[in-house]
Each structure stands twice: as C-alpha cells, then as structure tokens.
BAKOL-351347 format. One line per field, with one value per residue: x, y, z of N, C-alpha, C in turn; chain. Coordinates in pm, whole numbers, always signed. Atoms other than C-alpha are relative to their C-alpha. Example, Ala and Ser with C-alpha at 12.3 -4.5 7.8 and 13.67 -1.06 7.14 Angstrom:
! BAKOL-351347
nu	[+89,-82] .
nv	[-119,-119] .
nw	[+0,-6] .
cau	[+1230,+1367] .
cav	[-450,-106] .
caw	[+780,+714] .
cu	[+90,-77] .
cv	[+120,+109] .
cw	[+0,+73] .
chaine	[A,A] .
END
This chain:
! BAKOL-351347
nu	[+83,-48,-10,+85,-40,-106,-19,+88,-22,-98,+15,+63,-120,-29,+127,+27,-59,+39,+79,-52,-93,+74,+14,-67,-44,+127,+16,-119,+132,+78,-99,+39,+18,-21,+13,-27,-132,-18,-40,-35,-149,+18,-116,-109,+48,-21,-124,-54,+70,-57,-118,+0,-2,-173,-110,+44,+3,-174,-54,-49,+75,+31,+132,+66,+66,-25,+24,+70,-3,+98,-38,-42,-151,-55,-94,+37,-82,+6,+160,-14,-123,+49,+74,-129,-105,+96,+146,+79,+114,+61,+116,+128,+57,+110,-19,-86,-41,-39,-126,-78,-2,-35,-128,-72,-25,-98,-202,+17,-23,-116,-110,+53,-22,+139,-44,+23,+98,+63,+145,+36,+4,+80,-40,-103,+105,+78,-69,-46,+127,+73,-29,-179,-96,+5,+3,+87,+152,+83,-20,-6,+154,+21,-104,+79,+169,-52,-5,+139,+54,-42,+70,+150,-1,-135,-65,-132,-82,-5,-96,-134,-54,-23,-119,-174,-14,-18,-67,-152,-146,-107,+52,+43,+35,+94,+15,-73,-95,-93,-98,-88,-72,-81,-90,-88,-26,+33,+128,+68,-6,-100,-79,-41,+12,-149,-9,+95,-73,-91,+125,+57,-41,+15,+109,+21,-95,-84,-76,-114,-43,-122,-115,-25,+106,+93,-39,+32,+209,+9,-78,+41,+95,-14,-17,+121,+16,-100,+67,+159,-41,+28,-191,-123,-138,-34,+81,-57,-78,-22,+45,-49,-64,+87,-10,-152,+5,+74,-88,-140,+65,+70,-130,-129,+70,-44,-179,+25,+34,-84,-153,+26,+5,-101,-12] .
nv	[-121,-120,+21,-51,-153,-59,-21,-87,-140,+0,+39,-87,-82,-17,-40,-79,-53,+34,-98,-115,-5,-60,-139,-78,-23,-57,-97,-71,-52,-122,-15,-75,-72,-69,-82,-69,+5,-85,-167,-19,+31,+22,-103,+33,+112,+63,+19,-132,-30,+117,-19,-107,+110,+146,-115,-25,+117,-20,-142,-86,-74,-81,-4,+80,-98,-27,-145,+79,+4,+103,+143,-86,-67,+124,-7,+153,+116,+33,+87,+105,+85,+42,+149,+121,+83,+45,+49,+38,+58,-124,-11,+65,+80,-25,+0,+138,+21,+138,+85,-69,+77,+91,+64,-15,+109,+78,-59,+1,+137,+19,-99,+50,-137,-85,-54,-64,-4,-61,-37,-160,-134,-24,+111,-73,-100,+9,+68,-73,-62,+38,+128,+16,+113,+153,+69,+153,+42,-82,-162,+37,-54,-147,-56,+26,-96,-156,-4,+2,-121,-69,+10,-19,-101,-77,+43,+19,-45,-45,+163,+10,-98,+26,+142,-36,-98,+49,+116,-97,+27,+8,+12,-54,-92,+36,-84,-10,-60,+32,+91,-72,-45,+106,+82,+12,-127,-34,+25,+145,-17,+26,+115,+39,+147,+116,+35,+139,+84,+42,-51,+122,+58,+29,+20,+125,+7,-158,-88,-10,-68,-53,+156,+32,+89,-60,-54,+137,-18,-138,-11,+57,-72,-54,+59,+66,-125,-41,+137,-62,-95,-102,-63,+11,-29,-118,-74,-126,-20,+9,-131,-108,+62,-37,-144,-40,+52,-131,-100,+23,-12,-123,-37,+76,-88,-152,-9,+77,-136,-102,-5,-59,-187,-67,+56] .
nw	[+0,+0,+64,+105,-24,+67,+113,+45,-36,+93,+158,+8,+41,+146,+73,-3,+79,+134,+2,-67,+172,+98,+3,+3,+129,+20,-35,+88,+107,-62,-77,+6,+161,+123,+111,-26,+34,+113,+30,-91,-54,-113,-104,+5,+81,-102,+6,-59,-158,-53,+26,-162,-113,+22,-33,-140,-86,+31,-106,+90,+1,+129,+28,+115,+72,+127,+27,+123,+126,+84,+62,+130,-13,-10,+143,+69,+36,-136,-20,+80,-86,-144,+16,-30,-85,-103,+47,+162,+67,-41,+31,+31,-152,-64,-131,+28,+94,-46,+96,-78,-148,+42,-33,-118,-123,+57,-19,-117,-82,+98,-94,-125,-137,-31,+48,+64,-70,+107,-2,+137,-80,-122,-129,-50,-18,-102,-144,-55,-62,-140,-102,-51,+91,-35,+170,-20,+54,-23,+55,+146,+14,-30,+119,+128,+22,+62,+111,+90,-51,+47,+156,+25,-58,+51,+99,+27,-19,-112,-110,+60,-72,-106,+22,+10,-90,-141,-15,-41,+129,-94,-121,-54,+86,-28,+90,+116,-26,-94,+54,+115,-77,-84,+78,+144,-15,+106,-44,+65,+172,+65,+6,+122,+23,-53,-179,-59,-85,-161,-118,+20,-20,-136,-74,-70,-117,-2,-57,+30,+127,+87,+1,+136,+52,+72,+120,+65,+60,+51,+146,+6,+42,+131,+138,+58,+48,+92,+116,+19,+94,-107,+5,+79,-26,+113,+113,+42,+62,+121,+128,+15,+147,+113,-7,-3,+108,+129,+20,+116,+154,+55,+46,+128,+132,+17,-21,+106,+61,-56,+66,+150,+69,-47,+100] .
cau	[+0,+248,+429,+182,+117,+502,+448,+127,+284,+598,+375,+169,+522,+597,+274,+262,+602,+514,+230,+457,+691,+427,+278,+594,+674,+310,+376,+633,+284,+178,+480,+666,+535,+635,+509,+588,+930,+823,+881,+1018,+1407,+1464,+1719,+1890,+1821,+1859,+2188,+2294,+2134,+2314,+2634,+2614,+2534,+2881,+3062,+2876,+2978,+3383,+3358,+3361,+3158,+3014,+2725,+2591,+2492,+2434,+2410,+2124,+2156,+1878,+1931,+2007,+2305,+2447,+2705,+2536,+2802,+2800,+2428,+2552,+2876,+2670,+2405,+2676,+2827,+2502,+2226,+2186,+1902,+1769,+1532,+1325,+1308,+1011,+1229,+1415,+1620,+1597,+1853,+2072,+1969,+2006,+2368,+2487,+2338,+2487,+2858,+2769,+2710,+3044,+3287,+3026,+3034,+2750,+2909,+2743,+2377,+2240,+2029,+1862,+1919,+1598,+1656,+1958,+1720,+1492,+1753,+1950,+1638,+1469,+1644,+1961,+2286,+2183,+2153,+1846,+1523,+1316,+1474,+1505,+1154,+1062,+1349,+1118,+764,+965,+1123,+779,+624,+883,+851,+495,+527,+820,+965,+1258,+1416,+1336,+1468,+1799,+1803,+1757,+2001,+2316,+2199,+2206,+2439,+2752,+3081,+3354,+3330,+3102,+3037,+2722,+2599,+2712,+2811,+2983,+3170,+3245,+3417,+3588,+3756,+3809,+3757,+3513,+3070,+2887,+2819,+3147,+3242,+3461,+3381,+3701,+3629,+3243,+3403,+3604,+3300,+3108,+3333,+3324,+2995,+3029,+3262,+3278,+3449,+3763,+3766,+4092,+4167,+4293,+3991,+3827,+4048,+4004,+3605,+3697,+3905,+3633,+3364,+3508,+3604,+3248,+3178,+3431,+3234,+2884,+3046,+2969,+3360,+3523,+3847,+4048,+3781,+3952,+4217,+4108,+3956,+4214,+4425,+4196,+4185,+4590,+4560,+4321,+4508,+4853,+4667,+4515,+4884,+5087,+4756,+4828,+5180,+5135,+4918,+5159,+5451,+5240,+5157,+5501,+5614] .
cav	[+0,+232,+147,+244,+558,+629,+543,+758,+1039,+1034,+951,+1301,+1466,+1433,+1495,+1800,+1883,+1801,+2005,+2306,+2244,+2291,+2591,+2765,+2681,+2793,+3109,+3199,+3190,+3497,+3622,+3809,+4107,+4101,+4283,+4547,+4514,+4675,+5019,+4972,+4957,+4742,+4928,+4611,+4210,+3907,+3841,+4196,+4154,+3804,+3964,+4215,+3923,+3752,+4110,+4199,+3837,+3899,+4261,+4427,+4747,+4822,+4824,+4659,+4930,+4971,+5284,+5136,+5231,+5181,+4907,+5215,+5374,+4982,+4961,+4660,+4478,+4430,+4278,+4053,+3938,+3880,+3639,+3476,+3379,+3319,+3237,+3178,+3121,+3417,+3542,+3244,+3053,+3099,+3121,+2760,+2651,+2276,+2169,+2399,+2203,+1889,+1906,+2060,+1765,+1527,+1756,+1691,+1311,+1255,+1504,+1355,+1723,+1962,+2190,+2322,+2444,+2574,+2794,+3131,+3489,+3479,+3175,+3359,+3703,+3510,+3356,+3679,+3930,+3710,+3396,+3280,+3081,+2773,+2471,+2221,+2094,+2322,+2676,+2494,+2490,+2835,+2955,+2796,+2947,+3303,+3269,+3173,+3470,+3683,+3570,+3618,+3988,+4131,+4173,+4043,+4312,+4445,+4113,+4175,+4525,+4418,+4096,+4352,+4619,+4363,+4062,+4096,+4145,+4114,+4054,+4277,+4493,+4486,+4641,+4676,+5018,+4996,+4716,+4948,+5153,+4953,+4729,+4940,+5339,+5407,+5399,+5111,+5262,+5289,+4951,+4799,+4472,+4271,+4411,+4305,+4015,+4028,+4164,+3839,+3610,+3677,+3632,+3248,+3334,+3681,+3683,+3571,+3815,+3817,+3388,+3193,+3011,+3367,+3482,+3123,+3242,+3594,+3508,+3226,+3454,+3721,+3470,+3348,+3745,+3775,+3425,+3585,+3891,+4134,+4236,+4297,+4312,+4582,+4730,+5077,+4965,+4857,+5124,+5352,+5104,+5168,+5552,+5534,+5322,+5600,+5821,+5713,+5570,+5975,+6098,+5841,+5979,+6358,+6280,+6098,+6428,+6652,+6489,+6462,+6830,+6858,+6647] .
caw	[+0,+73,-216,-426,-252,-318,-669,-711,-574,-836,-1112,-999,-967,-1324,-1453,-1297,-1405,-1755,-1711,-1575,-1916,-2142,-1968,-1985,-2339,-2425,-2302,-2572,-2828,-2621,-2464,-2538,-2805,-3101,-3324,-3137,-3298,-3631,-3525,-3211,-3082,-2801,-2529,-2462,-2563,-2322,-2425,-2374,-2007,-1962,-2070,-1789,-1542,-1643,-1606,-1251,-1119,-1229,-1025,-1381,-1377,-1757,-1952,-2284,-2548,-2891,-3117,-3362,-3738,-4003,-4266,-4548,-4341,-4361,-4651,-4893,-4925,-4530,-4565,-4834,-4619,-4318,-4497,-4689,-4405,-4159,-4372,-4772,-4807,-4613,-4803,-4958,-4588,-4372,-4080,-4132,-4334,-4308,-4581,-4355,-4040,-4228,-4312,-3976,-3790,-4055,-3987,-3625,-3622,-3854,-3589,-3291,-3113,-3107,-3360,-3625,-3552,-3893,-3758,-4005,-3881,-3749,-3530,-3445,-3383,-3165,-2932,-2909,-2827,-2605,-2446,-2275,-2435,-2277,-2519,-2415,-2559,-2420,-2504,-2882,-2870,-2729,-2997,-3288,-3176,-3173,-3465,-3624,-3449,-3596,-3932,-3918,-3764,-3909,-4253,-4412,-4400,-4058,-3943,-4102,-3944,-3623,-3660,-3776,-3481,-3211,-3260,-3120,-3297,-3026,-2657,-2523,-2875,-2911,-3290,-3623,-3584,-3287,-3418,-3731,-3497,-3285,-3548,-3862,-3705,-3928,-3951,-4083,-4410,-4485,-4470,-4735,-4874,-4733,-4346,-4388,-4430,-4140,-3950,-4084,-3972,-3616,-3546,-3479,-3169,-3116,-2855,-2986,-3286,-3421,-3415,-3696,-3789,-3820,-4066,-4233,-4264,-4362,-4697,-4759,-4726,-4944,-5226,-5257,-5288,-5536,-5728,-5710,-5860,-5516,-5539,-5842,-5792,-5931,-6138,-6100,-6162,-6484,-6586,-6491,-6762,-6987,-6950,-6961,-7301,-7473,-7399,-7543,-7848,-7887,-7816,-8079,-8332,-8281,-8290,-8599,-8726,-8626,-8840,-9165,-9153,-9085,-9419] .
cu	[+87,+128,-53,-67,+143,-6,-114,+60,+139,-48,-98,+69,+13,-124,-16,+138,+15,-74,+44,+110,-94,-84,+97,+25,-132,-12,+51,-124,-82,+88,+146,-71,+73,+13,-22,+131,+29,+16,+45,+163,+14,+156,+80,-133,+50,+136,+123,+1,+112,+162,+26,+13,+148,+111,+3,+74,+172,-2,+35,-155,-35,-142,-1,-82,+42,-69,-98,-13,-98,+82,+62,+123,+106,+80,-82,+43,+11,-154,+64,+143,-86,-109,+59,+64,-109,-137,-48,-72,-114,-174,-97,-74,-130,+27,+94,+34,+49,+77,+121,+15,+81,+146,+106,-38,+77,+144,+6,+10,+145,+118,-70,+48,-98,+82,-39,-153,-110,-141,+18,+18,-125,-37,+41,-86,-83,+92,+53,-65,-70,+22,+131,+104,-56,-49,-86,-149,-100,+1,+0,-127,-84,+74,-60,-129,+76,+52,-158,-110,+42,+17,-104,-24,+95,+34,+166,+124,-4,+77,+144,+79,+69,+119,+112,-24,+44,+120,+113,+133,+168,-33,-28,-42,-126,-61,+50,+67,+86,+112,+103,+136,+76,+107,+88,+41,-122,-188,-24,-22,+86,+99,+52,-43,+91,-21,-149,+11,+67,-104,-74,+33,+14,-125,-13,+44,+25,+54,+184,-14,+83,+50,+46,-86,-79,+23,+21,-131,+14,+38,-127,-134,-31,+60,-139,-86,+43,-76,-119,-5,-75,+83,+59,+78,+49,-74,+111,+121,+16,-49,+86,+134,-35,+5,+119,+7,-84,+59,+155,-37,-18,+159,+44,-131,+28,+176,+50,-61,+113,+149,-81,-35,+136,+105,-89] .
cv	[+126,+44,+75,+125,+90,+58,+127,+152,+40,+16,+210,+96,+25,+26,+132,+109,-9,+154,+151,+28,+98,+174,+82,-37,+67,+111,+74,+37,+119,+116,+4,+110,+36,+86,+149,+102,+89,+120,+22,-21,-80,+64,-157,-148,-78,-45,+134,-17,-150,+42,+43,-84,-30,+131,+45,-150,+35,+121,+87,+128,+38,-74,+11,+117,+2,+112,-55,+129,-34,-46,+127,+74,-175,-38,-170,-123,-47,-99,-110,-109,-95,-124,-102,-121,-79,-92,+74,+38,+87,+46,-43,-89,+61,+24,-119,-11,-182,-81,+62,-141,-131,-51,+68,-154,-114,+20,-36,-142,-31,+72,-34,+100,+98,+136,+126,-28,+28,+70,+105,+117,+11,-58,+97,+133,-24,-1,+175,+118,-65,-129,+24,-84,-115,-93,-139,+13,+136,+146,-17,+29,+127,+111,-45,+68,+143,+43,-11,+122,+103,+17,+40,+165,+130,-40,-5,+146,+124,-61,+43,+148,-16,-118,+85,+106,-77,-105,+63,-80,+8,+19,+135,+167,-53,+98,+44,+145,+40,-68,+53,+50,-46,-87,+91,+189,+74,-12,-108,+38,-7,-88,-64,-135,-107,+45,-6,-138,-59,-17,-188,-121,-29,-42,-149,-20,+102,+48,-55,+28,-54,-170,-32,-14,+149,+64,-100,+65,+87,-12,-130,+66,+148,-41,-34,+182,+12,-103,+48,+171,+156,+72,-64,+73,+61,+21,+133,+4,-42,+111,+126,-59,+41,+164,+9,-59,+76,+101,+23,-1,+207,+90,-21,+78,+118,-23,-29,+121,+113,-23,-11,+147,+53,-5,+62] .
cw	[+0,-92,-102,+16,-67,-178,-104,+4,-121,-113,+2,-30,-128,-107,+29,-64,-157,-56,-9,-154,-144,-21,-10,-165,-67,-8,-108,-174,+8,-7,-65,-131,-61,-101,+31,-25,-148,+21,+161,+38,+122,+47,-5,-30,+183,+17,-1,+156,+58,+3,+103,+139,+32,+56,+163,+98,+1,+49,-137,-17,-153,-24,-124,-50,-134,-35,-111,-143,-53,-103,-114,+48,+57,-126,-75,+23,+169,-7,-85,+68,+84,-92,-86,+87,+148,-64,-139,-44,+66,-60,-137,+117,+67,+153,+81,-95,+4,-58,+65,+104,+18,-18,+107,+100,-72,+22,+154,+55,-91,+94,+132,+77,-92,-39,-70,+29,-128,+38,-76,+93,+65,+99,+106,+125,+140,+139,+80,+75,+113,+110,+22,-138,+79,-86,+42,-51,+48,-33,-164,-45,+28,-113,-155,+2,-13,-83,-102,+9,-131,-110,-42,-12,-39,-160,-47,+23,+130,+80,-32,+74,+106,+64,-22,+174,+147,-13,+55,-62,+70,+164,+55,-127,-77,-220,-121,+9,+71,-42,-149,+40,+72,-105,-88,+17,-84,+8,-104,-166,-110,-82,-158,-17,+63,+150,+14,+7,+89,+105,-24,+56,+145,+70,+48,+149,-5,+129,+37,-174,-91,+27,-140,-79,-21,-115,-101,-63,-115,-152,-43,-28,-128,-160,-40,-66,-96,-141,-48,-31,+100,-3,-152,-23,-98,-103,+20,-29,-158,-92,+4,-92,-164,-60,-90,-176,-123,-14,-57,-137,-35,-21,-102,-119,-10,-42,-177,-118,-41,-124,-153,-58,-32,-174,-104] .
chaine	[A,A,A,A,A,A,A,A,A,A,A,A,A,A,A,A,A,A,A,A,A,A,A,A,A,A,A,A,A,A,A,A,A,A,A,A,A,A,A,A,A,A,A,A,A,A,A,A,A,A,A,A,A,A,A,A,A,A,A,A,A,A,A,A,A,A,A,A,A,A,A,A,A,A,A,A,A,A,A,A,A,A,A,A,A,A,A,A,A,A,A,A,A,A,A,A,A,A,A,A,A,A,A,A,A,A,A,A,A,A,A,A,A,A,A,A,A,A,A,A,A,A,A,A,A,A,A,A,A,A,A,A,A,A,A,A,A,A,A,A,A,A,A,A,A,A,A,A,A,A,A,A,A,A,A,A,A,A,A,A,A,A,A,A,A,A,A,A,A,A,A,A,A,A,A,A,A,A,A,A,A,A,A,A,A,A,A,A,A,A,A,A,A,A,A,A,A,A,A,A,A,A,A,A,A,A,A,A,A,A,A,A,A,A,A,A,A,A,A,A,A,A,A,A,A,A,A,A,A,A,A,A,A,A,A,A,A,A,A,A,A,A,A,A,A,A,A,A,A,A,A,A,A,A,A,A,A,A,A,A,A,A,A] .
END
C-alpha cells in the first residue's frame, strides 16, 4: 500500500512537471510582443542583459549598449557578407532553413560534437532578443515558436536590421556600428567589402575576434563574394588602364598628325 502511494505520488510529480513544461513553453505563443518590434528599438536584448550578469559576477563594472543604425546607413556589401556567411538562403526561408539544419546535424554526427547548428538569422534574432545561451530541448523549442512569431510579424528586411543592430561582434560589442568603430575606425556605411568580411566572420565566436579560424572564414567569405560577382576586384584599376591606353593611343595619333603636316 504504501508502495503504491510512493508510486502515485511520483507519477503526480511528473505529470505536474510536464504540465509546468508545457505551460511555460506555451507562453512563448503569447509572450513576449512582437510585433511590437516593427517600429520599435529594443534598449537592450537578453543576451545583452546576460552579458552584464557575467561582467557583474567577475567585479567588472560596464554596460551593454548599442548605437542602432537603419538598414540604409548599412554599406550593402555588409548585408551581403553577413548572410553569406550566416544564412543563404535568407530570403526564400520561412524562418528555417531545413537543408541547412540537415547538413549541420549530418557535420555533427560525422565530428560527434554539437558543432554546427544551422540555424537562419531569425533563429539567431529570436535567441539573441529574447532567451539565454543555454543549449536544451526546451529553449530549442521556445526559440522555434519566436522565430515563427517573428517571421509572421516582421519583414525580411526588418529582421535583417535588427540581426546587424544587435548581434555581437567582439566581446562585449554589441551592434554593427559599434563594431564598425571599434575594429576598422570608421561607420557602418562605410564599410569595405574585405572588413564586412572580417566583420562576418566573427559572429560564430565573437568573442575571440581576431583567431585563426576567423580569418580562415573571412578570406572564404570574401572569395564566394568575389564568385557571385559582389567584389570585383580591381575594377579601377582597370579602368584607370583603360583611360591610360586612350590616352597614349590619342597621343601616338596627334603625334602621328603633327609629323604629316610637318612632311
């Protein structure tokens, strides 16, 4: 009998924590607003706020800020680095990209380490706006209804705003133009094609910037630029070949004038 008391009472335990799972993942269908996001800035994200945690616990006094930019003072070729190097397939996805997903978990069981994640900028978007880094079933799932939200609620290229304004691009730089500044001296508009690539490259680990493996990405990401014809290389200087070559030709002809009048 008392047995089976024990076991009733275990089996109620987990039923109610079941129960307690679902209402909290549930919540994320409500919770928070969205579409509040189309014309709104948020002051800071959860991973801004978590950052701060990690700095307050180490006795470091600062504070998580970005200077937000719209998507038109963002140099192009910086939008085209960054989904290059994050996400393809950007804008025909719905928010997944499951041939993505597909061969990160295939790169994942083949290297057997929890590597490559293939998630879309607005995966990305959700996690960094409204959840922690922690990496279990349940935030995966809360990180798919807000992505689906945000798809729903937002357009492509709001998402893309908000994805360069917030991510962060070296420990504790929080913002594409921040990160302009900080790396190259310079504002986001400015950016050259070869340091959005640089910029691009950190985002898997930004907070070791400057490793090998990111300057592995960086020349990787601006050759596929260079393939899909985003960067071409020495144009001015071909056309200032070109110039230099009309202009001799027009010389050696006057020159050429000049001695039959002369004859």
């Amino acid at each position: 009998m008392a047995a089976k008391k024990r076991r009733n009472k275990v089996l109620l335990f987990f039923q109610l924590l079941l129960l307690g799972i679902i209402a909290f993942v549930a919540v994320s269908f409500f919770y928070p607003n969205v579409s509040r996001l189309q014309h709104q800035n948020p002051l800071k994200t959860s991973f801004m706020e978590q950052r701060e945690q990690d700095w307050r616990a180490k006795g470091i006094h600062r504070e998580a800020r970005v200077v937000f930019v719209p998507l038109r003072e963002i140099s192009p070729v910086t939008v085209k680095a960054i989904l290059i190097a994050e996400d393809a397939n950007f804008w025909e996805h719905d928010g997944f990209d499951f041939d993505a997903i597909a061969k990160a978990f295939t790169k994942n069981l083949r290297q057997r380490k929890f590597a490559a994640g293939g998630s879309t900028i607005s995966q990305q978007l959700a996690k960094n706006l409204f959840l922690s880094p922690a990496k279990n079933p349940i935030r995966k799932i809360r990180e798919a209804i807000l992505t689906w939200r945000i798809e729903r609620n937002l357009s492509k290229r709001r998402i893309v705003e908000l994805y360069l304004n917030y991510a962060e691009w070296g420990n504790g730089i929080f913002g594409i133009e921040r990160a302009s500044h900080h790396h190259f001296n310079k504002s986001a508009r400015e950016l050259t094609a070869q340091e959005a690539a640089m910029l691009a490259a950190i985002l898997p680990n930004p907070r070791r910037p400057l490793g090998h493996s990111a300057a592995k990405r960086a020349e990787r990401i601006y050759r596929i630029m260079k393939l899909r014809g985003i960067v071409i290389e020495d144009f001015d200087d071909v056309n200032n070949s070109q110039s230099t070559e009309q202009q001799e030709d027009e010389q050696q002809s006057e020159e050429g004038e000049q001695q039959e009048q002369q004859n």
